[in-house]
Backbone as a chain_set.jsonl record, in Angstrom:
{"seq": "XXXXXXXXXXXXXXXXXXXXXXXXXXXXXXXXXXXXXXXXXXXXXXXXXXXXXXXXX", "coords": {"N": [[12.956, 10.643, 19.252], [11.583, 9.244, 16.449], [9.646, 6.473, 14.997], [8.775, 5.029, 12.123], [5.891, 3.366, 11.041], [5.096, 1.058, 8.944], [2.625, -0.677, 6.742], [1.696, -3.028, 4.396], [-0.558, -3.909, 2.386], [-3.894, -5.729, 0.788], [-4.48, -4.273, -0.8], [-3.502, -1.548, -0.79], [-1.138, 0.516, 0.706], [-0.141, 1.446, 3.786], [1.11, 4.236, 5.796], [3.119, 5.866, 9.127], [4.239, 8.034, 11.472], [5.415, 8.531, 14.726], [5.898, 10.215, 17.498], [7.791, 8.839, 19.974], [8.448, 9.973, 22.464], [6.095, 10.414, 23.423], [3.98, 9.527, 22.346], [2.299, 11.065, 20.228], [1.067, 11.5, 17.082], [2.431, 12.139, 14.451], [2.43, 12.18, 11.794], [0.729, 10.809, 8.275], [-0.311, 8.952, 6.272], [-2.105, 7.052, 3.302], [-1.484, 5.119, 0.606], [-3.422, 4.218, -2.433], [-3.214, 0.888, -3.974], [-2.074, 0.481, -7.415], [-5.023, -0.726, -9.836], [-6.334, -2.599, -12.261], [-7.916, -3.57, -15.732], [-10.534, -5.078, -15.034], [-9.945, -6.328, -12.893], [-6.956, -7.247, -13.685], [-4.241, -7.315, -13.976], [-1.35, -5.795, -15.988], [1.82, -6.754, -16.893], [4.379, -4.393, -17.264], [7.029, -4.954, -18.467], [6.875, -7.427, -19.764], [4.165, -8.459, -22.16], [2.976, -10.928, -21.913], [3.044, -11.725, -19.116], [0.938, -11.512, -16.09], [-0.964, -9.877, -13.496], [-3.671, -10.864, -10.927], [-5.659, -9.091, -9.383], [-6.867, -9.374, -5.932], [-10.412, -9.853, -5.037], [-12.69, -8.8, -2.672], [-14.961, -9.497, -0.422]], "CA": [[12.974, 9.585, 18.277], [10.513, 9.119, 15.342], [9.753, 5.423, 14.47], [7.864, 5.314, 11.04], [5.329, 2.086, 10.822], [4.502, 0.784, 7.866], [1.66, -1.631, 6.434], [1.19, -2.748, 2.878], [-1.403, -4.305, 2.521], [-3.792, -6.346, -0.249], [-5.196, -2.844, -1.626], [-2.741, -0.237, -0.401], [0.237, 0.858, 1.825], [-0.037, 2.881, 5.066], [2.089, 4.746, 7.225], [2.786, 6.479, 10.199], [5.251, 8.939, 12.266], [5.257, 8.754, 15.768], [7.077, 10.708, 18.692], [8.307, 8.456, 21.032], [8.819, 10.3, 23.842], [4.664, 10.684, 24.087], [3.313, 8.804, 21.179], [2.09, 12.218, 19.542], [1.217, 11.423, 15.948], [3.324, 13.328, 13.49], [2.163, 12.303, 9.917], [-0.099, 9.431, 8.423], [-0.744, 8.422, 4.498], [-2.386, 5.867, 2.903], [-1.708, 5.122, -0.862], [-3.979, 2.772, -3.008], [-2.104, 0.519, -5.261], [-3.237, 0.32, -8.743], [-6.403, -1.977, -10.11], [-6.329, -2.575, -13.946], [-9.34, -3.216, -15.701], [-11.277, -6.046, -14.693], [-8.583, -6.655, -11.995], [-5.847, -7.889, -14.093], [-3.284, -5.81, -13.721], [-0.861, -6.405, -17.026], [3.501, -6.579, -16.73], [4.964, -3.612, -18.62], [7.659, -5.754, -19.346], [6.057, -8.998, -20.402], [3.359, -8.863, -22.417], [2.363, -12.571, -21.348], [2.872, -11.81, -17.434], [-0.016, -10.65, -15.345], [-1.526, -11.198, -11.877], [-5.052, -10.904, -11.082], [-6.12, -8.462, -8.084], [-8.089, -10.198, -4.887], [-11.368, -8.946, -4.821], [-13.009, -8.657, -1.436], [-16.624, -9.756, -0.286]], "C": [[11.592, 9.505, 17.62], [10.576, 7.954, 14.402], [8.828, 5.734, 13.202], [7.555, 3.928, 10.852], [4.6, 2.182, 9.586], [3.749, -0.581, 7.433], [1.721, -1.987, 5.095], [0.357, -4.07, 3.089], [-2.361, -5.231, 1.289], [-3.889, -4.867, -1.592], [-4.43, -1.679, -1.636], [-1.664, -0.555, 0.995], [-0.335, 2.255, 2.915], [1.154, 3.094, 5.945], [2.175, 5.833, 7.905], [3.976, 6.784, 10.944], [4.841, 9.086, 13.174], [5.968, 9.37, 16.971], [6.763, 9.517, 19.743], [7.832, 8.665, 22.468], [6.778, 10.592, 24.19], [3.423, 10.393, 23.336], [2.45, 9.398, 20.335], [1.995, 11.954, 18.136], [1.558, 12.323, 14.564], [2.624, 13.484, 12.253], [1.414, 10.642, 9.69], [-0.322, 9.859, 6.685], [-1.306, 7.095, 4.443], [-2.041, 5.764, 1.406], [-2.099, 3.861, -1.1], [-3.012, 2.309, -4.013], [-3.015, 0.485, -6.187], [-4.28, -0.368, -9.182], [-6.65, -1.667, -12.001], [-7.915, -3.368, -14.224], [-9.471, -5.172, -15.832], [-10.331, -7.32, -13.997], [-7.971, -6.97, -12.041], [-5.248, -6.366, -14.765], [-1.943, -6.219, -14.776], [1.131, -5.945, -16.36], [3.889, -5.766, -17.282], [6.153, -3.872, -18.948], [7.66, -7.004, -19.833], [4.957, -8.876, -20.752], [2.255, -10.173, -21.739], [2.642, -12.611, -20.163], [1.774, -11.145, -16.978], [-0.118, -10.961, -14.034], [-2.838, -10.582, -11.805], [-5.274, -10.188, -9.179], [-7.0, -9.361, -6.781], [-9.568, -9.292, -4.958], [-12.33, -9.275, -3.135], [-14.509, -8.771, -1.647], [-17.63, -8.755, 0.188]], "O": [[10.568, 9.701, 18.275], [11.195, 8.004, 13.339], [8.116, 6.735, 13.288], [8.464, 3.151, 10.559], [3.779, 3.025, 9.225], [4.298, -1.621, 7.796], [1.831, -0.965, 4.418], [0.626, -5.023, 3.82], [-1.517, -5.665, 0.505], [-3.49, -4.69, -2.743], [-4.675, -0.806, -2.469], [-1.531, -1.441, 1.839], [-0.717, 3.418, 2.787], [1.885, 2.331, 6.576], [1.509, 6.813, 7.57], [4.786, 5.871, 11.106], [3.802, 9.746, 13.16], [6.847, 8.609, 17.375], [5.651, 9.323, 20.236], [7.193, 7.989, 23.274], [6.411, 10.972, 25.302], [2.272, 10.788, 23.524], [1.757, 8.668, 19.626], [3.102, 12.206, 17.661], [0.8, 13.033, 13.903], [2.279, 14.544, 11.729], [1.45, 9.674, 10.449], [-0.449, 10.971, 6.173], [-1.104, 6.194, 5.257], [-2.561, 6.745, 0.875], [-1.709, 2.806, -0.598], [-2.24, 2.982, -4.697], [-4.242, 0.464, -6.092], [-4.498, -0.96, -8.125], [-7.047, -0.691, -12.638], [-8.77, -3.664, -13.39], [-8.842, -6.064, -16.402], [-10.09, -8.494, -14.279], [-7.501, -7.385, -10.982], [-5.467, -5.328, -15.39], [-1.349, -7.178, -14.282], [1.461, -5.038, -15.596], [3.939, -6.19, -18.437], [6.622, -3.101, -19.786], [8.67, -7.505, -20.328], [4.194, -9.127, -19.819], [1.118, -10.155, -21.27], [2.538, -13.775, -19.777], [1.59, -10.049, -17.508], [0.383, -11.922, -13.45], [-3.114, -9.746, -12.665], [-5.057, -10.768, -8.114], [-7.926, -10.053, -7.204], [-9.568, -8.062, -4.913], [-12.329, -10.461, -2.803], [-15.169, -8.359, -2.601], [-18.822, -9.056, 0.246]]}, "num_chains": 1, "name": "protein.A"}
C-alpha cells in the first residue's frame, strides 16, 4: 500500500508517496502557487475580483 500525503499550504502544495509496509519514501514534490505583482493576484474571470497574497515576516 502507497498512501499519498498532501499539504497545501499559504505559499505552495506538497506531497508525498510512502510504502507502508516500511515507510520507504517513494516520491516527494513541492509546487509554489503563483504571486502576482505586488501580491495581488487578479481573477481571470472578474476583472473587479482579486485577493491579496499573505506576506510573511
Amino acid at each position: 500500500m502507497f498512501p499519498l500525503g498532501i499539504d497545501y499550504g499559504t505559499h505552495s502544495v506538497r506531497a508525498l508517496v510512502v510504502r507502508c509496509l516500511d515507510g520507504a519514501e517513494f516520491g516527494s514534490a513541492v509546487v509554489n502557487f503563483p504571486s502576482g505583482k505586488q501580491v495581488v493576484l487578479p481573477t481571470p474571470k472578474d476583472d473587479n475580483l482579486a485577493r491579496k497574497q499573505i506576506q510573511r515576516a
